[in-house]
Structure formats: structure tokens, C-alpha cells
N, C-alpha and C positions, 0 to 999 in steps of 0.2 A: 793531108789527113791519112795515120796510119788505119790499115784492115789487117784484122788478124784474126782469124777461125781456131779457137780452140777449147779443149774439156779445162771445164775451169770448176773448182771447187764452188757450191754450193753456197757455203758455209763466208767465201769471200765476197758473198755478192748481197747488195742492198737491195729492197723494193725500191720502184720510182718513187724520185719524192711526191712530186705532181702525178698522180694517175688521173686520168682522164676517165675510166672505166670503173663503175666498181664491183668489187669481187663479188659474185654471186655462189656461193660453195653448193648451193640445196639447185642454181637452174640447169639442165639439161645438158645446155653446151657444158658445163663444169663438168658433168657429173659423165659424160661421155667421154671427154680430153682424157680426165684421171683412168677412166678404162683401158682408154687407148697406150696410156705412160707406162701402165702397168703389163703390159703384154709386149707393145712393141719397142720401148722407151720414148728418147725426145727423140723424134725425126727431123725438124726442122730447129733451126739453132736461132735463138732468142741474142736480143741484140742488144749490148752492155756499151759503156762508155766509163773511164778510169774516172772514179772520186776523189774527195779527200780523205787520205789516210786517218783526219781526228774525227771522221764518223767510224771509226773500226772495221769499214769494210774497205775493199780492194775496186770493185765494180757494183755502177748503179744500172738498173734494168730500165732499158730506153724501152724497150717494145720487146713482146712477150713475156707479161709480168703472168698471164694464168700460165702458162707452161712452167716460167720460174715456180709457183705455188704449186701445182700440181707435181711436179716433180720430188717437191720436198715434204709435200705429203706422201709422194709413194719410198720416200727413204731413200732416194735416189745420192749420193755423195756429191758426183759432176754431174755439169750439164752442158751442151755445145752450144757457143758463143761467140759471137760475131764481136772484135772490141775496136770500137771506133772511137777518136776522140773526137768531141762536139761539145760544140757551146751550147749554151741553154737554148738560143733560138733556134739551131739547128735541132735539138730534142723537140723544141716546139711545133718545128714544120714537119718530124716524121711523125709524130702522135697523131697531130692531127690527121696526114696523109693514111694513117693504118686505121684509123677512126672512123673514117667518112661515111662507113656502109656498119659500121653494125651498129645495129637499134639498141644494144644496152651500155650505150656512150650517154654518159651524163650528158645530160641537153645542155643547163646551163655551164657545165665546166668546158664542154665543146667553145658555145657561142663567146665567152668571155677571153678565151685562146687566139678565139679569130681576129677580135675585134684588139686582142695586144699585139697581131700582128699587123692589122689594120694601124694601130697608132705608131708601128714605125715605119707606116712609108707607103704598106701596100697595097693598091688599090684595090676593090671588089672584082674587077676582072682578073687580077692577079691571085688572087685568094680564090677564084676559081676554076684558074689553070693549078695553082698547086694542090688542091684537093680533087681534081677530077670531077667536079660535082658544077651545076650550072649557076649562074652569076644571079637566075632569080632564089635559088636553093640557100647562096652563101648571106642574098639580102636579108632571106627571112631567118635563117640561127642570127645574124645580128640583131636584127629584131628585138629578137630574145630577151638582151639584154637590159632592154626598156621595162620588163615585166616587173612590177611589184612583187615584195619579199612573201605575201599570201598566196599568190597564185604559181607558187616555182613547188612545194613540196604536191601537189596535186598534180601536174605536169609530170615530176619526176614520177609518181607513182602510177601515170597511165589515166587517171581518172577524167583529164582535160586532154579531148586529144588536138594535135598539131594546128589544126585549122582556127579549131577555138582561141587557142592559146596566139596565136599571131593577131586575129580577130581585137582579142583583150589587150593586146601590146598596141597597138596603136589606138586607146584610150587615154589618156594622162593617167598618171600612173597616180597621183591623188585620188582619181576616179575608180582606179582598176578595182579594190579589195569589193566596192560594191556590187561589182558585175562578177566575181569568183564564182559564187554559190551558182549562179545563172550558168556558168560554162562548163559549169562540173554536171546541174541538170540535164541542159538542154541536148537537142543534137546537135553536132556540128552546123548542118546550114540554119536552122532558127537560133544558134549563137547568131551566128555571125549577121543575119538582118538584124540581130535587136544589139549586135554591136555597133550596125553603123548606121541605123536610130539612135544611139545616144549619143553617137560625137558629130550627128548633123545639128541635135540638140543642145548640146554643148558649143556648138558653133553658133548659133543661132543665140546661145543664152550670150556669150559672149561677145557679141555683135552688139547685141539690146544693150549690154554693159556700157559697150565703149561708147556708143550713141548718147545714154545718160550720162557718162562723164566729161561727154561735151558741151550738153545740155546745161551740168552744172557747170561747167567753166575749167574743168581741170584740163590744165596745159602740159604740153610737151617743152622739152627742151628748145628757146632757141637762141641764138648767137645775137649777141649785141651787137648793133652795126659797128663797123670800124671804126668811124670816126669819135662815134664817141668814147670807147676805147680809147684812143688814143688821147680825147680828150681828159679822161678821167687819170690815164700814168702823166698826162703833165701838171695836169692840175686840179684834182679831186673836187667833185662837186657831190658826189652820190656816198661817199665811205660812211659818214658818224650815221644815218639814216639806213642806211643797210645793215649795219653794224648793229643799230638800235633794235627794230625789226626781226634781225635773227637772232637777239638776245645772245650776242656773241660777249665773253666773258675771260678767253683765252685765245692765246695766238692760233690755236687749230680752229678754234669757232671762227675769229676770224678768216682763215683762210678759206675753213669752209661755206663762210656767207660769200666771200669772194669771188668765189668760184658761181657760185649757185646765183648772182648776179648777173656775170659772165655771161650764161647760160640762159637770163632771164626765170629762171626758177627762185626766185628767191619769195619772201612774204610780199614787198612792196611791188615786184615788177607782176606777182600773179595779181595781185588785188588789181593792179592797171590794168591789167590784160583780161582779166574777167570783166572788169566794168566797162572796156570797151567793147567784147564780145555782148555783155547785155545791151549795152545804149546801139550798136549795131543792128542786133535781133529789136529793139524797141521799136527802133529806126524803120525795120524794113515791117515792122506789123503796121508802124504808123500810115507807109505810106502805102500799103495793101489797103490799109481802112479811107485811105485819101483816094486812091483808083476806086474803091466800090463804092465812096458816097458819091463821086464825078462821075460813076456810070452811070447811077441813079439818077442822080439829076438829068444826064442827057438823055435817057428812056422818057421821062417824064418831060421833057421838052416835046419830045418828038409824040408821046403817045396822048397830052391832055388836049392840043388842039384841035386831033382829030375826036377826041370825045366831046370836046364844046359843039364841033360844027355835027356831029351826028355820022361821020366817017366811018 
């Protein structure tokens, strides 16, 4: 990788495509930097990498994109520059790495950064050694990424702050837009008890779910024994009636009753399987009701002949 320090035309240089930050011209730190450009110049040298020549410029701006702006608001011609050649991943690990610590880093365009570096390889401890930030810090901008598209413009603007916004990410994100208004009200810690009242209730509603749809008979996937497998590729006994059943029509219906056979999910093997789940549950109320009329009877053995003799 070549380095090379030098004044380099203004005029040759591109904003990043990807900025991670964005430009704030009206806050403080902007508004400070342009004083400083304007008295002292650029002091420290912003850091470019060579583009493609069919975008018209020469260099794109890895890091130091407000110095680049500021500088060419102060009419400045050149600016000192650092030109490194880097692949996109390597732009992606210094942004992030210059990112880490200032608060007017896009939240979501940060956590979505991490988590592309996440999917090539690197673990959460790695992604904590390269940002210098702690491995519970790098879990929660991933986080992030789970938030619903309602509660990310409210975040960005300050109105949700960090706790709440983590709080509401580990909601389903079907659920989140409902609990928004609540995070934008509340304070932080009465968000977050009435965030984790709702997904103990959510848990609990979905608990009660799965219970009734056992209730009703609805089956899971499961694997035909072997052998009849086997019996059925030598010599089909179950195809025209499977076939019938899943009202297959063409070769993909068929294949897909075949499968769902396979699996016992098909119409005929659930309708077996529920009726045997009911005649089961019959079975066992039967003979609940067969234990309490036989306990009766032996209380009553035992307690009427001490009521004949006066016991």
C-alpha cells in the first residue's frame, strides 16, 4: 500500500461516496473548524484514496470530509493529503475506526457498517478490538439494526434516546411502531420497564398460542419411518391418495405433496395424526374418569360399613 503526503487540488477531489457522518454546516463544531481554516488553514491533512477517473475527479475523501467542506468554503485552491490506495473494506474499517467517539455519527449508517463487517467474517470481539470501543458497546449499535423503519428518524433526531431505543429493539419489530410514541414520551428507565412488560407478554401470549395449537392438533414436521420409505420407492401404496388429498394437478404439486408426505405434513397423515392425538387425549380423560369412579367406589366400601355399624 503506497502513502503519499501531498497539496493536492481541491477541485480534484470527490466527497465520500458513503459518509458515515452528516454534514452539519449551522452546528458549532462546523461552525468553529471554518474559523479555525480561515486564520490558521488545514493543519492536519485529510485522507484521500485514487478513484475512477469516469467520475471526473482524481481522489475520493476517506476521512476528513468537514475539513475537505470547509476548506472549500473558505476558497481555499489545495489541501494536504494523505493518498492511500484502499479497497472499500479498508475505507470501511478507517470510518468506522474515526467514527467511534463522535456523537454526530449516523447511528443507523454506523450499526449497518458493523454489522457488513460482521458478515464477512468478524466476530463481535474483533469488531471491538478494531473500534477500540467495548464488545457490550459493539453488541448494542448491532442491535440497532433490528429497529423498525418508525423509530430510526426519531433516534436520529435525539428525541429517543440510546437506552430506550435498545429497549424497543429487542421487541419484534411488527410490535416496535406501537411502542414508538411511548419511547419518544417516556423517560428512559420507565421505557424500558414497560419495554420488558411487553415482551414478557408477548412471550406469554405466544406460549398460550402454541399450547392451543397443540390443543387443536396442529403438527410439526416429522420424518416417515424408514422402512416405509423404503417400502413405498419399491412399491407405492400411499401415492394416488396423497396425491388426491393435496389436490396435486402438476408435476411440482406432486412433488410438493411428496415431500410434505415425506415429512408427514401432508392433509392425510395430519388428519391421522390429529385423530390419534384426540383418541389419545380421550383415552387418557377416559381413564382419569375410570381412576375417580374406582376411588369412589373404594371410599365408599370402606366408609358405609362403618356407618351401618355406628363407627
Amino acid at each position: 500500500m503506497s502513502d503519499t503526503q501531498k497539496e493536492i487540488p481541491i477541485k480534484q477531489i470527490m466527497r465520500p461516496k458513503h459518509p458515515i457522518r452528516a454534514l452539519r454546516r449551522n452546528a458549532p463544531e462546523y461552525i468553529e473548524m471554518l474559523e479555525s481554516i480561515r486564520k490558521d488553514g488545514v493543519l492536519q491533512p485529510i485522507l484521500v484514496r485514487p478513484c475512477d477517473p469516469s467520475t471526473g475527479f482524481q481522489y475520493e475523501v476517506v476521512e476528513g470530509w468537514h475539513r475537505y467542506e470547509t476548506a472549500k468554503e473558505c476558497g481555499l485552491e489545495t489541501i494536504p493529503a494523505l493518498v492511500k490506495d484502499l479497497t472499500d473494506d479498508e475505507v470501511l474499517v478507517i470510518q468506522l475506526k474515526c467514527n467511534a467517539i463522535r456523537p454526530v455519527t449516523h447511528t443507523f449508517e454506523y450499526a449497518r457498517r458493523l454489522k457488513l463487517l460482521m458478515d464477512k467474517g468478524l466476530t463481535i470481539v474483533q469488531l471491538s478490538q478494531l473500534v477500540d470501543k467495548s464488545v457490550q458497546w459493539v453488541r448494542d449499535q448491532l442491535q440497532l439494526n433490528r429497529l423498525c423503519e418508525e423509530a430510526r428518524a426519531p433516534i436520529e433526531q435525539g428525541e429517543i434516546r440510546m437506552q430506550s431505543a435498545l429497549a424497543l429493539a429487542n421487541l419484534p419489530q411488527d410490535l416496535q411502531p406501537k411502542f414508538v410514541d411511548d419511547a419518544i414520551a417516556l423517560k428512559a428507565k420507565d421505557f424500558v420497564d414497560r419495554a420488558e412488560y411487553a415482551l414478557r407478554d408477548f412471550k406469554s401470549c405466544l406460549q398460550r398460542e402454541h399450547e392451543a395449537d397443540k390443543l387443536a392438533g396442529v403438527v410439526k414436521p416429522r420424518l416417515q419411518a424408514v422402512n416405509i420409505l423404503k417400502r413405498e420407492t419399491v412399491k407405492p401404496k400411499n401415492a394416488k391418495r396423497v396425491l388426491k388429498a393435496a389436490g396435486a394437478k402438476t408435476a411440482l404439486d406432486g412433488w410438493r405433496a411428496c415431500l410434505a408426505w415425506v415429512f408427514s405434513i401432508d392433509p392425510i397423515s395430519v388428519k391421522n395424526r390429529v385423530a390419534g392425538n384426540k383418541e389419545n387425549r380421550d383415552g387418557v380423560i377416559a381413564n382419569q374418569q375410570e381412576y375417580r369412579e374406582l376411588n369412589r367406589s373404594l371410599i365408599e366400601q370402606f366408609v358405609k360399613p362403618h356407618l351401618k355399624t355406628g363407627d
